[in-house]
N, C-alpha and C positions, 0 to 999 in steps of 0.2 A: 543872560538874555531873558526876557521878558516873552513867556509863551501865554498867547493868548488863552483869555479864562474858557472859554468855548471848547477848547481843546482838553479842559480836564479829566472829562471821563474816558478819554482812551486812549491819552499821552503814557509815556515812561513816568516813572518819576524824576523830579530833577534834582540837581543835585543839594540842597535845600530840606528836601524833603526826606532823605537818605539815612540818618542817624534813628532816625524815629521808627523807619518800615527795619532797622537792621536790628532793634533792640525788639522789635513784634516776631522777626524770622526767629531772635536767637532763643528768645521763650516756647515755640512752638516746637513740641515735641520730635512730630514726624520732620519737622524741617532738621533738627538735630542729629534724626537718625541718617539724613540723607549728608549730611557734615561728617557723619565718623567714618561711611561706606568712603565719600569721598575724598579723607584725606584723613586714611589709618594709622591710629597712634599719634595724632598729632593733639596734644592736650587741647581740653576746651577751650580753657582759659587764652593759650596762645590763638585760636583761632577767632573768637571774640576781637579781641586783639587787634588782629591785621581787619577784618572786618570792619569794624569801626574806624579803621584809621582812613577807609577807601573816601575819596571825597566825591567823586564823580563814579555814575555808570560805567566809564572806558574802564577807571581804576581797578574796581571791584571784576571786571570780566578779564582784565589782565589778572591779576589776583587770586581768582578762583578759578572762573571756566577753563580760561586758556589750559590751565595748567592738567584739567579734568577732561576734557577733548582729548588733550595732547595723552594722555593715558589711557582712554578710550583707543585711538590710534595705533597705541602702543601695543593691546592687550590683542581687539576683537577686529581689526584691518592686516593685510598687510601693506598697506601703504596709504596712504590721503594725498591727494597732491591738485593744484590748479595751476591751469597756464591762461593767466591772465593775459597774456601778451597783446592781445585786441583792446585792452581800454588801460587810460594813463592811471597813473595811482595817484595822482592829483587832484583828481575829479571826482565827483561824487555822482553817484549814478542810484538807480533802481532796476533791482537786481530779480527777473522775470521769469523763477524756473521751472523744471515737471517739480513734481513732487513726492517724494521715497518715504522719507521718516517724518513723523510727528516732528521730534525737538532735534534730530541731528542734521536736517536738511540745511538749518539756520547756522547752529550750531559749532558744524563742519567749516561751513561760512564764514564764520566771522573770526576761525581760528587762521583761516586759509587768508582771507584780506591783509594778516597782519603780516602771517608769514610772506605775503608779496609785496609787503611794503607802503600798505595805505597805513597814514594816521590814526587811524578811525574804522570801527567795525560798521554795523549796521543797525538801521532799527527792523525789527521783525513784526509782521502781521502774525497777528493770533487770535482765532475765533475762541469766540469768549463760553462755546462751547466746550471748551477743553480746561474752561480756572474754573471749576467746581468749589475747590478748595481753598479757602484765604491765603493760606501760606504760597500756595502755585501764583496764583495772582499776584499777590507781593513778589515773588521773586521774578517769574517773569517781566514784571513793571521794570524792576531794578537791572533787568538785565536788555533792558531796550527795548521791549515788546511794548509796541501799540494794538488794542484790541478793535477786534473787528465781530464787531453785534450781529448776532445770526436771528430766526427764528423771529421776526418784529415782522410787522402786520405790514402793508405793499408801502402806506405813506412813512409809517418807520423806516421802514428799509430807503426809502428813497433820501430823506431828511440823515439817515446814517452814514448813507453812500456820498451823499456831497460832507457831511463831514469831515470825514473820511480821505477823500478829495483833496478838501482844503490842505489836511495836515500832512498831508503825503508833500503838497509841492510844498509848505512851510518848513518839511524837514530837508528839502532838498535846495531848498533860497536860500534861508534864516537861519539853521540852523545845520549848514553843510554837514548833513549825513547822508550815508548811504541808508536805503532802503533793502529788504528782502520780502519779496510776495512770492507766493506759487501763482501759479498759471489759471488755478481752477479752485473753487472751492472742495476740500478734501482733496485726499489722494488717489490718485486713477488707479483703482484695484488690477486691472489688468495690464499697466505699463501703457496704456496707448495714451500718451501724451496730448493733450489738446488744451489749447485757451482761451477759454469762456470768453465770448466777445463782451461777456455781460461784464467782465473786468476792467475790460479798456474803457466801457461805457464809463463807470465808475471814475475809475482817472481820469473820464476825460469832461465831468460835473465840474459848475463852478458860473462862477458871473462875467462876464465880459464877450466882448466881439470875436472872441481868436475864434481859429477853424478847430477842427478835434486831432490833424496836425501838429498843431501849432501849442497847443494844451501840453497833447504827450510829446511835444518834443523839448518841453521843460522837466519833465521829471527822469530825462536823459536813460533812458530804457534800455538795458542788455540783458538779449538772453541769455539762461544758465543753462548749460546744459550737464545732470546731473546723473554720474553713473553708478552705479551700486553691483559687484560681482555676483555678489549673494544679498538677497533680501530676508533679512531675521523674520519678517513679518508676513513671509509669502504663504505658509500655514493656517494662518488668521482669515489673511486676506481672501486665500480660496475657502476656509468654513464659513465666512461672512454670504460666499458666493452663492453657495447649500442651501445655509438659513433663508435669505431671500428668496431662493428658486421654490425649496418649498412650502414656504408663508411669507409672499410679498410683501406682509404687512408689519413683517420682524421688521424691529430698529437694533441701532448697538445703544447702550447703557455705558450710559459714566465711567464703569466699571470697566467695560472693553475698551475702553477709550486708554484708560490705565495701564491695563494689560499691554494696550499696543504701544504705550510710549516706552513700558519697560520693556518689552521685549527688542522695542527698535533699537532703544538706547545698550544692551546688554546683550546682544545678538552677533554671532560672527559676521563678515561683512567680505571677506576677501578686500578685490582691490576696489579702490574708493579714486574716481576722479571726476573733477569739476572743470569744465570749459566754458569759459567767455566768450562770448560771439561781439562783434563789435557794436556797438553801440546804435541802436537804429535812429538817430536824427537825422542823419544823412541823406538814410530810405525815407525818411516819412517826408522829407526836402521836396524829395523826387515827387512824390503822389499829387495827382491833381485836386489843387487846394476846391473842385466844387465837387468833387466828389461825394454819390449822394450818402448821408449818417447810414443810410439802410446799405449799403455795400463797404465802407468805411472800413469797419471795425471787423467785418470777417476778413478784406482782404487783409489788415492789421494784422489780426490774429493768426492767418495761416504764415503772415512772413514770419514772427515769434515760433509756429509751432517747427516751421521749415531749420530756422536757426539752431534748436535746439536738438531737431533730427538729425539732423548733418552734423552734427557736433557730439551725438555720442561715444564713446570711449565701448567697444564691442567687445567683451569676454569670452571663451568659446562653450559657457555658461548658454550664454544669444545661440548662436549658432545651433548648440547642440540641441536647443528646446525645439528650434525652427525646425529639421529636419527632421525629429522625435516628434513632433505636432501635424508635418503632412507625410510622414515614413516613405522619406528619400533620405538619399545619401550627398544633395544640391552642393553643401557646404562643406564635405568633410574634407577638403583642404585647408581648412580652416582650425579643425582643431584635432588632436590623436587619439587613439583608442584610448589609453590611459586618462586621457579628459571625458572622454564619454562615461569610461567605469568611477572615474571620481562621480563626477553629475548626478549620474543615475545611484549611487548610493546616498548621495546628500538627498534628492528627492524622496527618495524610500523613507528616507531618515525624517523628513520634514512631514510628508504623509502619514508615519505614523504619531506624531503629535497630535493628530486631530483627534478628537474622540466626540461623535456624534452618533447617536441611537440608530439614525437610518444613513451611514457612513455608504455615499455612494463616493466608490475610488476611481472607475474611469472618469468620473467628472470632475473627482477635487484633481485629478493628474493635470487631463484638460487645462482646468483652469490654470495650472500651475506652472505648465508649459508654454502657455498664453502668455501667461506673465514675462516670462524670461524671454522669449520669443517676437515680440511685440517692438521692441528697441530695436532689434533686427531687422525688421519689416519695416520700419519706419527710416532706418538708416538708410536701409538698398535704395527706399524709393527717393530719399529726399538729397542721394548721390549718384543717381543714375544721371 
């Protein structure tokens, strides 16, 4: 298939262009050292090898990832699992979730589509924030990621955003694949899940008559709803909280950016589950097609945010933080003292990772409770 030239700078690569980007990975050092971590004792030369022989993106993610998830899974989860059961595996969809991890969010994804029986994994968005490094850029290329341009002045941003647009519904027409976006740009430090209407806006850029119904209801939208027992990166996530509270004007650095993919990627996880919600074509059917753009997209986005609340998978991790954050005992049918004493030792234990000069602890706890507790609150309300 013939992808249009427009689409070059923030397509995958296709398969065409594969042999070239995999003799650049196999010269590059650190890309090496992340080869021996991920497939110990297996000779270079053998790994070369199979590498070159992958002819397509699918091949090379059956290949390598699948098999490096499925060991992630193995080691630092007890369990990963999706019940797809709300959309056909036939179909190709864009896949609309919170968002936990840097690279495991997709990752987990595209190992779980297979194991349910789709053809075909997904292509993933990735702010071009996070490819500092040529070899990250190449590999996520090669492993389906389409980039998404941050930091560009209001008419870049817009001229990016119908880009953008365009290629999300050509991967979903032309080239039947699945999509993966999060909900928001970054990850919502404190678990409260919401999705940026500024995203639907986005998808919903492009030239013709349709209504902004009618737009998203071409790129066949399900939300994911994504649950994590334990978050590797909930440590971070509250000293990020510190820094900012006290000098607004901290940023994170490339650097932490780093930090947080490995910690995501190499972090205990407990249980891990993914739920589908069905497919919102149906709902967006229903909506009155004159509905005005200025009410449009929020009521859009709270049915997304609704879907994904009601669909989380509740740990007694949620439960425990809730009742620990307003010091009731609301939920404790819900989980046992021995869940409490597990918890509160894994927090003590996460807390003490942090090392900051003016280390305030009831606030990183706060925060940290928030975190865990926040899927909770979002559940009750969005099932009451």
């Amino acid at each position: 298939m013939k992808v249009p030239v427009e689409f070059d700078g923030i397509r995958p690569f296709e398969p065409e262009e594969l042999p070239q980007v995999f003799e650049r990975l196999l010269a590059d050092g650190q890309f090496r050292q992340v080869l021996a971590f991920a497939m110990p004792g297996v000779p270079f030369g053998k790994v070369r090898e199979k590498m070159l022989s992958c002819k397509t993106n699918l091949e090379f993610q059956l290949s390598f990832c699948y098999g490096f998830v499925q060991f992630l899974v193995d080691k630092l989860t007890l369990g990963c699992d999706m019940d797809a059961s709300a959309v056909d595996v036939e179909g190709r969809y864009t896949f609309v979730s919170n968002h936990r991890d840097i690279v495991l969010d997709s990752g987990f994804l595209d190992k779980l589509l297979i194991d349910a029986g789709f053809k075909t994994t997904c292509e993933i968005a990735i702010g071009d924030n996070l490819l500092s490094l040529p070899w990250v850029k190449d590999l996520v290329r090669v492993n389906k990621s389409f980039i998404v341009r941050r930091g560009l002045t209001p008419r870049g941003t817009l001229a990016a955003s119908r880009l953008m647009s365009d290629y999300m519904r050509f991967v979903i027409e032309e080239k039947h694949d699945n999509i993966w976006i999060a909900q928001r740009e970054g990850r919502a430090k404190d678990s409260d899940d919401r999705t940026q209407p500024a995203l639907l806006k986005m998808m919903a850029l492009g030239s013709g008559r349709e209504s902004v119904q009618q737009k998203l209801s071409r790129l066949h939208i399900v939300p994911l709803a994504i649950s994590y027992e334990y978050d590797p990166c909930d440590y971070l996530k509250a000293r990020e909280f510190q820094l900012k509270r006290d000098n607004p004007a901290w940023k994170k650095s490339a650097e932490d950016d780093v930090v947080s993919m490995r910690t995501g990627i190499m972090g205990y996880k407990g249980h891990v589950h993914y739920q589908c919600a069905p497919c919102i074509d149906a709902w967006l059917g229903g909506l009155d097609p004159d509905m005005p753009k200025t009410e449009v997209f929020d009521v859009i986005a709270a049915h997304i945010d609704h879907e994904i609340h009601r669909n989380y998978r509740l740990y007694p991790s949620n439960y425990i933080a809730l009742d620990m954050l307003r010091g009731d005992d609301a939920n404790a049918g819900r989980y046992t003292a021995d869940d409490r004493a597990v918890f509160e030792k894994y927090l003590a234990g996460q807390l003490a990772k942090i090392d900051l000069p003016d280390k305030d602890e009831p606030y990183l706890t706060e925060r940290m409770l928030t975190m865990y507790a926040n899927p909770a609150v979002n559940f009750i309300k969005a099932t009451e």
